[in-house]
Each structure stands twice: as structure tokens, then as C-alpha cells.
N, C-alpha and C positions, 0 to 999 in steps of 0.2 A: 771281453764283453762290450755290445754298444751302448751306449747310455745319452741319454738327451739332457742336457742341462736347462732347469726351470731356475730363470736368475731376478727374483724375485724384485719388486719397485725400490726398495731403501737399498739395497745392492749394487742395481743398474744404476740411480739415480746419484747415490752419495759413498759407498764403500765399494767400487767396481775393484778393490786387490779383495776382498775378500774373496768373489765369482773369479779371480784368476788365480790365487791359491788354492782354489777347491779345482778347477783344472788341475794345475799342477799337481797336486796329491791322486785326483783320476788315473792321468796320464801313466804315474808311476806306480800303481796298482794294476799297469796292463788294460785301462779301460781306451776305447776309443770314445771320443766324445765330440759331440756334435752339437751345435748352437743356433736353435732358428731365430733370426733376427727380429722376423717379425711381432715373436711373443708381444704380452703386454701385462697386465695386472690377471691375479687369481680369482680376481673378484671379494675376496676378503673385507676392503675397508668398506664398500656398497652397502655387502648382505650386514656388518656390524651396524654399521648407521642406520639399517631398516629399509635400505631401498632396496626393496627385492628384485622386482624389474629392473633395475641399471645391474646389478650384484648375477641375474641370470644371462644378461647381453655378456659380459664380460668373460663369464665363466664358461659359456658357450665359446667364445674366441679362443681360449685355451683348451676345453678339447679339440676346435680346429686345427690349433697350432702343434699339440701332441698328438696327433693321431699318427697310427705306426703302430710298433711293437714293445720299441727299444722300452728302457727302466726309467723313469724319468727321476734326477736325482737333485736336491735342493739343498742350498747352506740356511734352508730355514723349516724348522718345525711347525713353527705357526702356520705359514702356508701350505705345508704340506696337509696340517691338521683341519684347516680349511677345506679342502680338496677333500680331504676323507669323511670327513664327519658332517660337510652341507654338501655335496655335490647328491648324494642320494635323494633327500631332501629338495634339492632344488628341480632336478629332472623327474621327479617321482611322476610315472606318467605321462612322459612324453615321447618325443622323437629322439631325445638326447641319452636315452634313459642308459639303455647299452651301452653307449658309448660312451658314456659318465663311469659307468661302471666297469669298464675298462683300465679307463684310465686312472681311477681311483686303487684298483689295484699294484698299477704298476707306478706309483708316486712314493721317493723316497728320501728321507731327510738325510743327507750326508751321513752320520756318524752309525745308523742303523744300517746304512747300505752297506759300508764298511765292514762291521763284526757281522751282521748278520746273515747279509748275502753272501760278501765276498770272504766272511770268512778271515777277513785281516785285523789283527789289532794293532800292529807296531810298522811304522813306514819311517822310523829311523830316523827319527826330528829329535832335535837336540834343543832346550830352552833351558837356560838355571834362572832359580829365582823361587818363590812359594806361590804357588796358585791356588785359588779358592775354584770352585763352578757354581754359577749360577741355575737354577731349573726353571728352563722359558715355560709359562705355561702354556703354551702350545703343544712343543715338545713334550711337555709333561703328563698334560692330561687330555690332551688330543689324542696323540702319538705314543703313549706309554713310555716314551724315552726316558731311560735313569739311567742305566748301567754303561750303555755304549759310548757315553762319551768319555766317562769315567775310565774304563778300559782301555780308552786309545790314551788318555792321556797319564795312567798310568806307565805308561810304555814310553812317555818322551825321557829323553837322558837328562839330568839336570833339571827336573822339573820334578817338585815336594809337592804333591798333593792335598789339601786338608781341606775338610766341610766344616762349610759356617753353621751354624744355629739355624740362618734363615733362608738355607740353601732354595727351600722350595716356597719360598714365600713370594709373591708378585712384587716386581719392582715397581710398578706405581705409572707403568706405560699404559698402555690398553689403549695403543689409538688415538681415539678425541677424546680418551678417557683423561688422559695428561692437559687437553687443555680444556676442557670442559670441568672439571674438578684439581685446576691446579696446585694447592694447600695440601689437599690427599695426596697428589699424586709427587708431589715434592719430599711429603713424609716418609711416603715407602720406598722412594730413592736411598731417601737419610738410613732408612732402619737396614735396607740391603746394604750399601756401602760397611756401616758400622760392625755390621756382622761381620761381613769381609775383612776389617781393619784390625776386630780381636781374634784375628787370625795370623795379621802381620803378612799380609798379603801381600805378593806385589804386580798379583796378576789377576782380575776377574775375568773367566772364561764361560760365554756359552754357546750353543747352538743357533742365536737370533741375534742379528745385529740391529735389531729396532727393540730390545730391551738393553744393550749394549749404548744405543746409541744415548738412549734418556737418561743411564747411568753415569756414561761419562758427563753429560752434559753439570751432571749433579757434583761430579770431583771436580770439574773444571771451575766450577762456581765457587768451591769449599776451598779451591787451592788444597785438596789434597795427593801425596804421593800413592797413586793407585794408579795402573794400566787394565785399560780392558782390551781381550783380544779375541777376536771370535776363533770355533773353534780349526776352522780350513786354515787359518794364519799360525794358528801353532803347529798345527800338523805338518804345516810346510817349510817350517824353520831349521836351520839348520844342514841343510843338505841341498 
């Protein structure tokens, strides 16, 4: 199958092995994958800040930049939940509108394209250690995502599985929410971490590496022994 990789800004900009382990895992599921350079943002942070007009410029440049056929597949739920649940919303009514709705179709968050399309669970990655998951809200209530990740990561060798308490509870990112409410947004780093910790974790995993990313920021600062790893980097371990 061809597949188009959408490699979303905290990716391109600051976690690029994540977008090259989600290759890698592609690759060896028989996908052929293709990368247009020119992408850019999904428009996501715009339309949250309220700027509609900059949030529709942007969102229009990526259906330019997808347009095709292929499956377009992402290491993040958040933006894919973007895409699906404002692109309607955004073109309602216009020129774009088909071809919003295209592409809103064919947009998929890594660990769904996986069990659901392709029908794979296990690609043979090996990690020991106990991991907790995180549920990005994106992924979660954008995207419906729960089970899929859970599934693939069932299937790593050497990797114990356990749910935290506050598995679905928001880490305390949300964007400018982190610095525009930092006090709140430092607490529910705290309360996810903790969960994680009365678990005896030594791996927090999820589908977004921009709730990842605010996480760690949070263990780094507590000096605590906790690893976070999105989920393309465990999938790719081992093999």
C-alpha cells in the first residue's frame, strides 16, 4: 500500500526519530511511503487560538499538499483529530469543501492505520521494562483511539503492560494552555506522572509527542526515574 506521511510541527521541528521510526515500522509492514517536503502545519495551533483566517490559509496548504489518493498516515492523533473534526467546519461552503472532505477521509493516526486498516498488531519489537499509556486527548476524543495502541503494545516482547488511574486524564499541555495557565498546567503534569509512578513504571507511552513532550519536561524538573516514548519508537525497538 502507498501511504503519505503527514509529519506533523513538534516532530519536524524537535523529535524528527520519532517521523523516522514511524518509517521504519511503515516500511516493514510492506507500506511504500512517500514524503512531500513541502508540507507545513495542519493548522491546528491557529484555529485553537481563535485565528480563523490564518487557521484556514494553513489548512488549505495541506490539502494542497495531500492531494492524491494515497492514506495519509501521522504519529499524532491530535492532528489528525484536527483534520477531522474542523476541516468540515472550516470549508463548510466553499471551494475547498470536497476536497476537505477527501482528505479528511483518508487521514490516519499511526496505531489505527495499523490494527485497523492494515490489520496488523504485532511487528516484532522487543522492549523489557513496565509501561503505563497515556490517552492524548486528541487521540482519544477526537479520534476514538483506545484500544489500538494498547494492542500493538500488547504484542512487544518484554514489555508488561499496566493502566494508571489517570490514564485518560489530560496532562496539563493543551498548547498555550501550558503557558498561559502554568500552575494548572504543571499540576496535571504532576497528577499524570504520579499515576504513572504507582504503577512503578519505567515507560510512559503515547500516540503524541507534544503531550510527551510537556511530560517529560515535568520528570526532568522532579529529577524523577521515568522514560517517555512515543509510540513509533517502541514499535521500532528491537528489531
Amino acid at each position: 500500500m502507498k501511504v503519505q506521511l503527514f509529519i506533523p510541527c513538534f516532530v519536524d521541528q524537535l523529535f524528527p526519530d520519532v517521523g523516522m521510526n514511524m518509517v521504519k515500522v511503515l516500511e516493514k509492514v510492506g507500506c511504500t511511503v512517500s514524503y512531500n517536503p513541502k508540507q507545513t502545519c495542519c493548522g491546528q495551533p491557529a484555529y485553537n487560538a481563535g485565528f480563523m483566517n490564518e487557521a484556514r490559509a494553513v489548512s488549505e496548504k495541506f490539502i494542497e499538499d495531500f492531494s492524491g489518493e494515497e492514506i495519509i498516515v501521522s504519529p499524532s492523533g491530535s492532528c489528525i483529530g484536527y483534520v477531522r473534526g474542523c476541516f468540515e467546519e472550516i470549508f463548510d461552503n466553499s471551494s475547498y469543501h470536497n476536497d476537505a472532505k477527501k482528505v479528511t477521509a483518508r487521514s490516519f493516526e499511526l496505531t489505527e492505520f495499523l490494527v485497523n486498516v492494515l490489520k496488523v498488531d504485532n511487528l516484532g519489537a522487543e522492549l523489557n521494562g513496565i509501561a503505563t499509556y497515556h490517552d492524548a486527548c486528541g487521540a482519544l476524543r477526537e479520534c476514538g483511539i483506545k484500544s489500538t495502541p494498547r494492542q500493538l503494545l500488547a504484542n512487544v516482547k518484554g514489555l508488561e503492560l499496566r493502566e494508571m488511574k489517570e490514564c485518560e486524564t489530560c496532562c496539563g499541555f493543551g498548547g498555550t494552555f501550558a503557558v498561559k495557565y502554568e500552575p494548572i498546567s504543571i499540576g496535571m503534569a504532576m497528577t499524570k506522572v504520579n499515576s504513572a509512578l504507582e504503577q512503578k513504571a519505567d515507560y510512559m507511552i503515547s500516540t503524541d509527542i507534544s503531550c510527551l513532550m510537556h511530560i517529560e519536561g515535568y520528570i526532568k524538573h522532579a529529577g524523577l526515574n521515568l522514560k517517555t516514548m512515543h509510540i513509533a519508537e517502541v514499535l521500532a525497538s528491537g528489531w
